[in-house]
PDB file of N, H, CA, C and O in Angstrom:
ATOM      1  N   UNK A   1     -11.158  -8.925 -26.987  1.00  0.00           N
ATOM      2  CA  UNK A   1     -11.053  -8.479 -25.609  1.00  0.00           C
ATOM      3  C   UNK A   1     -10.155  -9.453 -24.853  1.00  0.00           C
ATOM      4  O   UNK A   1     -10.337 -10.670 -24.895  1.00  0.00           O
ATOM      5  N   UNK A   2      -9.089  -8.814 -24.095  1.00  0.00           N
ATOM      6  H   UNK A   2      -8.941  -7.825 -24.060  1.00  0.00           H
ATOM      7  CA  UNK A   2      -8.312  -9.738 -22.981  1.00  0.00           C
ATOM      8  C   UNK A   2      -7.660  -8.799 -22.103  1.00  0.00           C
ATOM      9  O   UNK A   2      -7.153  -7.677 -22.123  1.00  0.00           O
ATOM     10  N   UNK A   3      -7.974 -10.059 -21.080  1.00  0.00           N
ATOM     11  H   UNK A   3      -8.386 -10.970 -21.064  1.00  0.00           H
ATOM     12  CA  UNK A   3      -7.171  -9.284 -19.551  1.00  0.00           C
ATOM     13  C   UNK A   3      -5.892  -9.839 -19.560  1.00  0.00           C
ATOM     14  O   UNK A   3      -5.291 -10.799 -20.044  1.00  0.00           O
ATOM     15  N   UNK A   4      -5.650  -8.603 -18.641  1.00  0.00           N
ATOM     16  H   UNK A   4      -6.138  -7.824 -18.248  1.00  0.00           H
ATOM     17  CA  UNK A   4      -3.819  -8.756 -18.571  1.00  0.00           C
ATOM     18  C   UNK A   4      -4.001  -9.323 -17.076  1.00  0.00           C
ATOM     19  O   UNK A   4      -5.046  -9.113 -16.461  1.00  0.00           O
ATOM     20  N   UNK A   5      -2.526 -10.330 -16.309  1.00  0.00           N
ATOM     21  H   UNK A   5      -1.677 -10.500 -16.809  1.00  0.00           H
ATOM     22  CA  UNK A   5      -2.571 -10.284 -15.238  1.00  0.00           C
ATOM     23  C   UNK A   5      -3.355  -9.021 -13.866  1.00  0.00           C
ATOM     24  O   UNK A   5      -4.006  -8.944 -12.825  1.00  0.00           O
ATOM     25  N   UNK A   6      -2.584  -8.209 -15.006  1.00  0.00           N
ATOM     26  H   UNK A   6      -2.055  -8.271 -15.852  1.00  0.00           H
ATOM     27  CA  UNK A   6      -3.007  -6.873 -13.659  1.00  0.00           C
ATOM     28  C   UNK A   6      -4.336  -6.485 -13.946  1.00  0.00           C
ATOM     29  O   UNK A   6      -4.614  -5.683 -13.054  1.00  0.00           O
ATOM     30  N   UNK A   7      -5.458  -6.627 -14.808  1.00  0.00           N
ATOM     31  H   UNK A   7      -5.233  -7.279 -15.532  1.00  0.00           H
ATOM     32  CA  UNK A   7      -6.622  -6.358 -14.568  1.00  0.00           C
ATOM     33  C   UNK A   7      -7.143  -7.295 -13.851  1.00  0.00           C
ATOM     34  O   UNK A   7      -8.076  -7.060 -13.083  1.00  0.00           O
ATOM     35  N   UNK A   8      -6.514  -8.716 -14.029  1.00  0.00           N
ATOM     36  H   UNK A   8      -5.756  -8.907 -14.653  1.00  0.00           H
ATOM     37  CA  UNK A   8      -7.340 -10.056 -13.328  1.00  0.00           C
ATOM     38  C   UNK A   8      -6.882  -9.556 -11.960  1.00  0.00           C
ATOM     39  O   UNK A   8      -7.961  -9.617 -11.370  1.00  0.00           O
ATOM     40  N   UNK A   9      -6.278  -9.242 -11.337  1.00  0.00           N
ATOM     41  H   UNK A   9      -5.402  -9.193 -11.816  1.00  0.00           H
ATOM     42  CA  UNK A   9      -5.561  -9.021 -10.547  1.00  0.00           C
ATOM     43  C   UNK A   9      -6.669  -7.611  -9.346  1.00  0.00           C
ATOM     44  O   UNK A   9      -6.973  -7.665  -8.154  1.00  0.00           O
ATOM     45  N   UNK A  10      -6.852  -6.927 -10.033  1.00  0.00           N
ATOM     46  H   UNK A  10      -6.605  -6.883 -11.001  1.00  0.00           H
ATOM     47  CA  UNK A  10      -8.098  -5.861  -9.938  1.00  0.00           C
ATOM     48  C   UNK A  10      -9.327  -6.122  -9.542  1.00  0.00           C
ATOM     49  O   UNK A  10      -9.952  -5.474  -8.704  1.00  0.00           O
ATOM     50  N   UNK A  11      -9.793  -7.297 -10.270  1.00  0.00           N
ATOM     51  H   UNK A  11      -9.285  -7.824 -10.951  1.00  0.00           H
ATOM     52  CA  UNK A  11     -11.067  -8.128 -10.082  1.00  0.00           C
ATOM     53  C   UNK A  11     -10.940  -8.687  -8.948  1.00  0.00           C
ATOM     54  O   UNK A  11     -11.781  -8.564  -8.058  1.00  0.00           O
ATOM     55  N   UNK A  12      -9.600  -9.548  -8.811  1.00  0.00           N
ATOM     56  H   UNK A  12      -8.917  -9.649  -9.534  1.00  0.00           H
ATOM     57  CA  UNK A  12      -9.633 -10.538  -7.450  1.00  0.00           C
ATOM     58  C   UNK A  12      -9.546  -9.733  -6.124  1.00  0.00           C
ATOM     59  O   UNK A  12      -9.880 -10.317  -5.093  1.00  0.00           O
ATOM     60  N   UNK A  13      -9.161  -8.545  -6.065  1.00  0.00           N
ATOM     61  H   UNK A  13      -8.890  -8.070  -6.903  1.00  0.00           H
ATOM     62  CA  UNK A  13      -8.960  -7.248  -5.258  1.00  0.00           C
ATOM     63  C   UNK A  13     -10.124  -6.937  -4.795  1.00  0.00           C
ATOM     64  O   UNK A  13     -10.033  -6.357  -3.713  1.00  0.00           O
ATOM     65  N   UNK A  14     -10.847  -7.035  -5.048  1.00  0.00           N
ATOM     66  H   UNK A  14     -10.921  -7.506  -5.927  1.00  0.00           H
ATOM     67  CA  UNK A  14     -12.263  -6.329  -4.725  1.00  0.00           C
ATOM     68  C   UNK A  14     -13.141  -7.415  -4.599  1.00  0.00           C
ATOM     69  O   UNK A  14     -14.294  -7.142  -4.267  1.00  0.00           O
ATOM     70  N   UNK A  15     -12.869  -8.484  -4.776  1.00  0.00           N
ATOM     71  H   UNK A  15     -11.932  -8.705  -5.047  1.00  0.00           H
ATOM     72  CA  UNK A  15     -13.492  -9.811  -3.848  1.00  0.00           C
ATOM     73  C   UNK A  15     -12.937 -10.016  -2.796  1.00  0.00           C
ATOM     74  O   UNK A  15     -13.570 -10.113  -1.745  1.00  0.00           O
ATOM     75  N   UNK A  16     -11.782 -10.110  -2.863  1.00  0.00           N
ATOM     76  H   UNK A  16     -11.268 -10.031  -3.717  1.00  0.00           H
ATOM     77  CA  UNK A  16     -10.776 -10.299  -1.505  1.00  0.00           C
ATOM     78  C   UNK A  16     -11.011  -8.907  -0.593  1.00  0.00           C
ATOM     79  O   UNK A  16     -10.424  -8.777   0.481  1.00  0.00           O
ATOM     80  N   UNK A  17     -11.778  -8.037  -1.032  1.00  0.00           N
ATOM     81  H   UNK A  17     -12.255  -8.142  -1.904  1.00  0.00           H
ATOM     82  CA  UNK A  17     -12.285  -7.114  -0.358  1.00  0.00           C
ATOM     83  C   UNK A  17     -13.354  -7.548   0.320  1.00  0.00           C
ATOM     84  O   UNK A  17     -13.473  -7.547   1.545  1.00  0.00           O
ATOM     85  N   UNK A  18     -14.099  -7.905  -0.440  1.00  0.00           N
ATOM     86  H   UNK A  18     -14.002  -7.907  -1.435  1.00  0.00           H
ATOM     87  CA  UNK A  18     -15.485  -7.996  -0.068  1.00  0.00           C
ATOM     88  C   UNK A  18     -15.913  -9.622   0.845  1.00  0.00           C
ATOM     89  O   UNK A  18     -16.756  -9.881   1.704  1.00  0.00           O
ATOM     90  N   UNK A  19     -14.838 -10.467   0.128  1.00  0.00           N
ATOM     91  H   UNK A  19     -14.153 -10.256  -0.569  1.00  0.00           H
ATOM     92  CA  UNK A  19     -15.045 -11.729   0.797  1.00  0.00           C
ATOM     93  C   UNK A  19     -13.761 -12.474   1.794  1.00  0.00           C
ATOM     94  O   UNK A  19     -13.619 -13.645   2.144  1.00  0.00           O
ATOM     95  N   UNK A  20     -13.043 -11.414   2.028  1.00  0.00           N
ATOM     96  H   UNK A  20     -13.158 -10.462   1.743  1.00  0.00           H
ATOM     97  CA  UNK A  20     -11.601 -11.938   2.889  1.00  0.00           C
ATOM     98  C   UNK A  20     -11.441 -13.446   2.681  1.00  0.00           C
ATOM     99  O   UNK A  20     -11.698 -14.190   3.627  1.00  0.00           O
ATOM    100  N   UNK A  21     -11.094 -13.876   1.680  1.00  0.00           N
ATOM    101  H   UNK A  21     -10.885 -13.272   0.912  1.00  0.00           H
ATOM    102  CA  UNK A  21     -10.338 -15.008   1.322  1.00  0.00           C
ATOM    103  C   UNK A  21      -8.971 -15.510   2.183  1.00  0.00           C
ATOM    104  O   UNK A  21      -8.939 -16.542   2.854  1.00  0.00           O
ATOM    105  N   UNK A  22      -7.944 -14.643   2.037  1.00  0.00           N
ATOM    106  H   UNK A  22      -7.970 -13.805   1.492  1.00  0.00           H
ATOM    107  CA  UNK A  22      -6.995 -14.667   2.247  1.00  0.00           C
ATOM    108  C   UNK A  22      -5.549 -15.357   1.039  1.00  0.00           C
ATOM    109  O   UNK A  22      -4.429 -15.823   1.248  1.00  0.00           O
ATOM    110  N   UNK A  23      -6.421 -15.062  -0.278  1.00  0.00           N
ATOM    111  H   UNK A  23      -7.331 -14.683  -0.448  1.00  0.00           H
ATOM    112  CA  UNK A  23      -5.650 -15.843  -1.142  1.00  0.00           C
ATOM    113  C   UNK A  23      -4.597 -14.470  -2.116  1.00  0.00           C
ATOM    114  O   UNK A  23      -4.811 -13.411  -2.707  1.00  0.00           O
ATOM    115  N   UNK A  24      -3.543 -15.279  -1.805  1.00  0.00           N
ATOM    116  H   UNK A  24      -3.370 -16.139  -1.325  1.00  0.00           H
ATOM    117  CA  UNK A  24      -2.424 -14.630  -3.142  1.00  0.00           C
ATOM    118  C   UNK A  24      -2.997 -13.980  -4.428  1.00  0.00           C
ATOM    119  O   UNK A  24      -3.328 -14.553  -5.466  1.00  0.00           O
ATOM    120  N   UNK A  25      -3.043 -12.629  -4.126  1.00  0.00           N
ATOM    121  H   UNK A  25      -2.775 -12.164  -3.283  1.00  0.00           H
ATOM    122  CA  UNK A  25      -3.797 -12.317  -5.355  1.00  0.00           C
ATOM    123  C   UNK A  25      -2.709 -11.946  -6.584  1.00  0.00           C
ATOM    124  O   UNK A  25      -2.965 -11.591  -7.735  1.00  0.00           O
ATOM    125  N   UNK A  26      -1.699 -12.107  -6.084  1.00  0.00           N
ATOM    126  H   UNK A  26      -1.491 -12.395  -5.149  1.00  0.00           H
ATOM    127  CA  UNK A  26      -0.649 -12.360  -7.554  1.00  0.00           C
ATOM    128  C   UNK A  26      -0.677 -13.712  -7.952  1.00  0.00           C
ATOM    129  O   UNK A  26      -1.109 -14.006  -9.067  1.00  0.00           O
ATOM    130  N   UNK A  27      -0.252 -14.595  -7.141  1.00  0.00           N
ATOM    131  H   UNK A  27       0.099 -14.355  -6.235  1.00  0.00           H
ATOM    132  CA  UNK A  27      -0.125 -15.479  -7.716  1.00  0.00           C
ATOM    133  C   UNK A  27      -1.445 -16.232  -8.305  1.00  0.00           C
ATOM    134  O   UNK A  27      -1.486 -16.991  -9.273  1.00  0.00           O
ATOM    135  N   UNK A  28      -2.287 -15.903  -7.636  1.00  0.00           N
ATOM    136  H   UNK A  28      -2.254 -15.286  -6.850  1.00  0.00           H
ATOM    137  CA  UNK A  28      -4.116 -16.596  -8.404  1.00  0.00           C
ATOM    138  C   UNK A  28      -4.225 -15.876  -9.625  1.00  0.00           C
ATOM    139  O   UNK A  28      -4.629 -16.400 -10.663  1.00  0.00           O
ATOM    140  N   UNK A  29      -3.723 -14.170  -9.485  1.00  0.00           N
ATOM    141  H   UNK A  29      -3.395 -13.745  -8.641  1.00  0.00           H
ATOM    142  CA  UNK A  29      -4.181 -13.676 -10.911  1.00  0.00           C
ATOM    143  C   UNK A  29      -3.109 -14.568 -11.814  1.00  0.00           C
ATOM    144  O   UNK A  29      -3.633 -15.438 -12.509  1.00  0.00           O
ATOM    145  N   UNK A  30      -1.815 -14.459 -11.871  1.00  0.00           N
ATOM    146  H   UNK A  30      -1.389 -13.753 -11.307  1.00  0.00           H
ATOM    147  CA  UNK A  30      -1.269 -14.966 -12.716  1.00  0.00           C
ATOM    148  C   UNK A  30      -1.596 -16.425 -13.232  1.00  0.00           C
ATOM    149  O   UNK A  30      -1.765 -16.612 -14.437  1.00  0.00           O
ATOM    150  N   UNK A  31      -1.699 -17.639 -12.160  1.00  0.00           N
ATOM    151  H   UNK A  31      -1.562 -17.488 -11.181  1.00  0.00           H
ATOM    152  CA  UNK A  31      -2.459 -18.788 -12.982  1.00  0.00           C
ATOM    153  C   UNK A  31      -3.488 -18.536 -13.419  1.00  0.00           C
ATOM    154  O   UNK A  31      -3.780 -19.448 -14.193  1.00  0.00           O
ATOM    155  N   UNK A  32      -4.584 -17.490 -13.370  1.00  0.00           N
ATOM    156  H   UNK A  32      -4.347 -16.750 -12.740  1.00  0.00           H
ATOM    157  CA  UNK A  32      -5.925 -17.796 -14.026  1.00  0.00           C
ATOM    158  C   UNK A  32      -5.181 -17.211 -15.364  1.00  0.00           C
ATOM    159  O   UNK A  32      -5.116 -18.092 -16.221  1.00  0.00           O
ATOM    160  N   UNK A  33      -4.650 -16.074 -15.746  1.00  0.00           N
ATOM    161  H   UNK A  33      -4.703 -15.357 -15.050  1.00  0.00           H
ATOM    162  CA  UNK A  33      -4.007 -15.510 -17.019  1.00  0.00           C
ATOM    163  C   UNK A  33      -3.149 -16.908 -17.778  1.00  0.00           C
ATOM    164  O   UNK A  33      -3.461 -17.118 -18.950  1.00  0.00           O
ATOM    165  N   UNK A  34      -2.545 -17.446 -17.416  1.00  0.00           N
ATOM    166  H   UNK A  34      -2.291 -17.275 -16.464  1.00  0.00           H
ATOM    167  CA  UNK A  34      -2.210 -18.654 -17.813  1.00  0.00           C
ATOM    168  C   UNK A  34      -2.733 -19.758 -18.300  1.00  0.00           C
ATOM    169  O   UNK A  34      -2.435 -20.490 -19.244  1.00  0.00           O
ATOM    170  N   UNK A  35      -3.827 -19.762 -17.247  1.00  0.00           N
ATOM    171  H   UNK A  35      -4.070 -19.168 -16.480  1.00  0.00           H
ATOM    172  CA  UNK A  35      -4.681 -20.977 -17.640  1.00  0.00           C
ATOM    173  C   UNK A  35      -5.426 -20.352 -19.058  1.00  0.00           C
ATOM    174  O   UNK A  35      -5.479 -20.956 -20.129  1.00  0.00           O
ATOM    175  N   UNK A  36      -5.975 -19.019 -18.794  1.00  0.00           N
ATOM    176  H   UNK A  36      -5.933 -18.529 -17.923  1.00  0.00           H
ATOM    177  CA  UNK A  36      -6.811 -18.324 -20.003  1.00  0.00           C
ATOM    178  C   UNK A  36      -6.603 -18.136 -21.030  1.00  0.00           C
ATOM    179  O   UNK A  36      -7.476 -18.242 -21.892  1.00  0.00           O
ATOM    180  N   UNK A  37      -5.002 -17.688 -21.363  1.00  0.00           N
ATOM    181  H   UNK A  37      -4.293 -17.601 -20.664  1.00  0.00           H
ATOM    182  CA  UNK A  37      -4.589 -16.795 -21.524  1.00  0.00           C
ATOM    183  C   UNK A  37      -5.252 -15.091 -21.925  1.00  0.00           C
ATOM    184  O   UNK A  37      -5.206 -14.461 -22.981  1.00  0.00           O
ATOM    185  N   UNK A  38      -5.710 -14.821 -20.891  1.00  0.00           N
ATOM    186  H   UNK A  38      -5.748 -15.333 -20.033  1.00  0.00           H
ATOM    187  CA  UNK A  38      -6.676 -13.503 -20.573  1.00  0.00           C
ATOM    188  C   UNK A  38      -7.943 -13.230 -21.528  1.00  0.00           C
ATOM    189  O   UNK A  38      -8.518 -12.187 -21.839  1.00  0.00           O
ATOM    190  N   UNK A  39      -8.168 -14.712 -21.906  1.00  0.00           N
ATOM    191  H   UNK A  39      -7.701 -15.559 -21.654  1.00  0.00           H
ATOM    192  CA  UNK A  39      -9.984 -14.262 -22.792  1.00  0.00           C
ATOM    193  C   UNK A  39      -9.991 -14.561 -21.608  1.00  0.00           C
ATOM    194  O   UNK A  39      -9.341 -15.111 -20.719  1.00  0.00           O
ATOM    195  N   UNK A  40     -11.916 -13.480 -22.088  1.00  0.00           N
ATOM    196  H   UNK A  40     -12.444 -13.033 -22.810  1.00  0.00           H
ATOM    197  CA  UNK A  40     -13.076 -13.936 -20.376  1.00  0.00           C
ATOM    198  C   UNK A  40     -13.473 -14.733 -20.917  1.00  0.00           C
ATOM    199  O   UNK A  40     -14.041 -15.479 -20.120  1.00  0.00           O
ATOM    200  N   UNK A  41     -13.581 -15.301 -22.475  1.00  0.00           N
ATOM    201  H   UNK A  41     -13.120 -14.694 -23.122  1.00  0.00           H
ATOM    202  CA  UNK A  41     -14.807 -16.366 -22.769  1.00  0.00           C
ATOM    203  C   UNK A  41     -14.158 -17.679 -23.121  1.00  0.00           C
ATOM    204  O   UNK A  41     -12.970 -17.733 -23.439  1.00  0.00           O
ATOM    205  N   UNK A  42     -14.733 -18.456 -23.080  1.00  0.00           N
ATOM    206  H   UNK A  42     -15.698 -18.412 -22.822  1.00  0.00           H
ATOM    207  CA  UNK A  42     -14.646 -20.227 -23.183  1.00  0.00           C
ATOM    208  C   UNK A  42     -14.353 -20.080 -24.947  1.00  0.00           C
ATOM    209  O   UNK A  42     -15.040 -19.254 -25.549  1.00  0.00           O
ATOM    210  N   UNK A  43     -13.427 -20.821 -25.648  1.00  0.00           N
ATOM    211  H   UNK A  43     -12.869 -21.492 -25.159  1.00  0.00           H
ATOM    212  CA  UNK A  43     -12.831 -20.809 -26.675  1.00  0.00           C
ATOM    213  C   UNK A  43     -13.532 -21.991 -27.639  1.00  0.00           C
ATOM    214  O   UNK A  43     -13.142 -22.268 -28.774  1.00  0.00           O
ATOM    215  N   UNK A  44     -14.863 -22.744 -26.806  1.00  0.00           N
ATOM    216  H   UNK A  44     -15.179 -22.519 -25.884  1.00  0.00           H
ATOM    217  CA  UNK A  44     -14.925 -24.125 -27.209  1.00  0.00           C
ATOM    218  C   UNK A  44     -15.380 -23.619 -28.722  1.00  0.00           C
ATOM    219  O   UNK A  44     -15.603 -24.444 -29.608  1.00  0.00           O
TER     220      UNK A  44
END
């Protein structure tokens, strides 16, 4: 299983809905996909 930018991107959408952040939701999705590279789970 892995997310692409644009699903992370989906997720952060509907917080930034719900919690008006005001944060770049391209650019946050794309570093978290980066940092991840789109697993949801911890690799340890």
């Amino acid at each position: 299983m892995s997310f692409s930018p644009d699903d992370i991107a989906g997720m952060l959408t509907d917080y930034e809905n719900n919690h008006h952040t005001g944060m770049n939701i391209a650019d946050i999705s794309q570093l978290i996909y980066d940092y991840t590279s789109g697993s949801p789970v911890s690799a340890s």
